[in-house]
N, C-alpha and C positions, 0 to 999 in steps of 0.2 A: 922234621916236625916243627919245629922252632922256628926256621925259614919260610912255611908254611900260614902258621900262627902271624907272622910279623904281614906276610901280603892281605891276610884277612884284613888287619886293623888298617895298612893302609887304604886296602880299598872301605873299608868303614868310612875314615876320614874324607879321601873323595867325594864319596857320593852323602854324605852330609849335608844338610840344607845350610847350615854355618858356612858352609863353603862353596856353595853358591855354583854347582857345576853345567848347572841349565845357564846364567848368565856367561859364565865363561865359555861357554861352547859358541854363544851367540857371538861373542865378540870376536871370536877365532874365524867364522864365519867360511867353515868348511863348505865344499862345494864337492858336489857327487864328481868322481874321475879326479882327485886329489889324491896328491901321493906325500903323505905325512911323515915325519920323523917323533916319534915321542919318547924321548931322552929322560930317565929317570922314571920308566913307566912304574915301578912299584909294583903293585898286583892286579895295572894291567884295567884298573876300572877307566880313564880315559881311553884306553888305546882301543877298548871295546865301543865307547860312546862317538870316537874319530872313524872308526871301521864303518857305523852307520850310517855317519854323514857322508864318509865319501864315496859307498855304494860300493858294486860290485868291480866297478870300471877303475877304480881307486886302490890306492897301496898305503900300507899303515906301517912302519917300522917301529919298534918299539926295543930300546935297550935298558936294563937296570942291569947295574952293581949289587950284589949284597954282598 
């Protein structure tokens, strides 16, 4: 429950306009058929916003710790 409650708030914080995840995607400048690694995914709100950019042809890896 608690592990739970903690990926909420990160992906709260991600997808916040403070933190600016439309600019940061531009500058990352993913391209469809990319194969990403997203280290630290938290709960996963990048790894969801990299899975679009890079399309179907594309691979997204995504690790967290808690």
């Amino acid at each position: 429950m608690f592990e739970r409650c903690m990926l909420k708030m990160f992906n709260q914080r991600a997808g916040a306009k403070e933190s600016k995840p439309d600019e940061i995607l531009k500058h990352l400048n993913i391209e469809s058929g990319e194969s990403i690694a997203d280290i630290g995914s938290g709960g996963g709100y990048y790894t969801y916003r990299f899975a679009e950019k890079a399309g179907e042809e594309g691979r997204v890896y995504a690790v967290n710790l808690i």
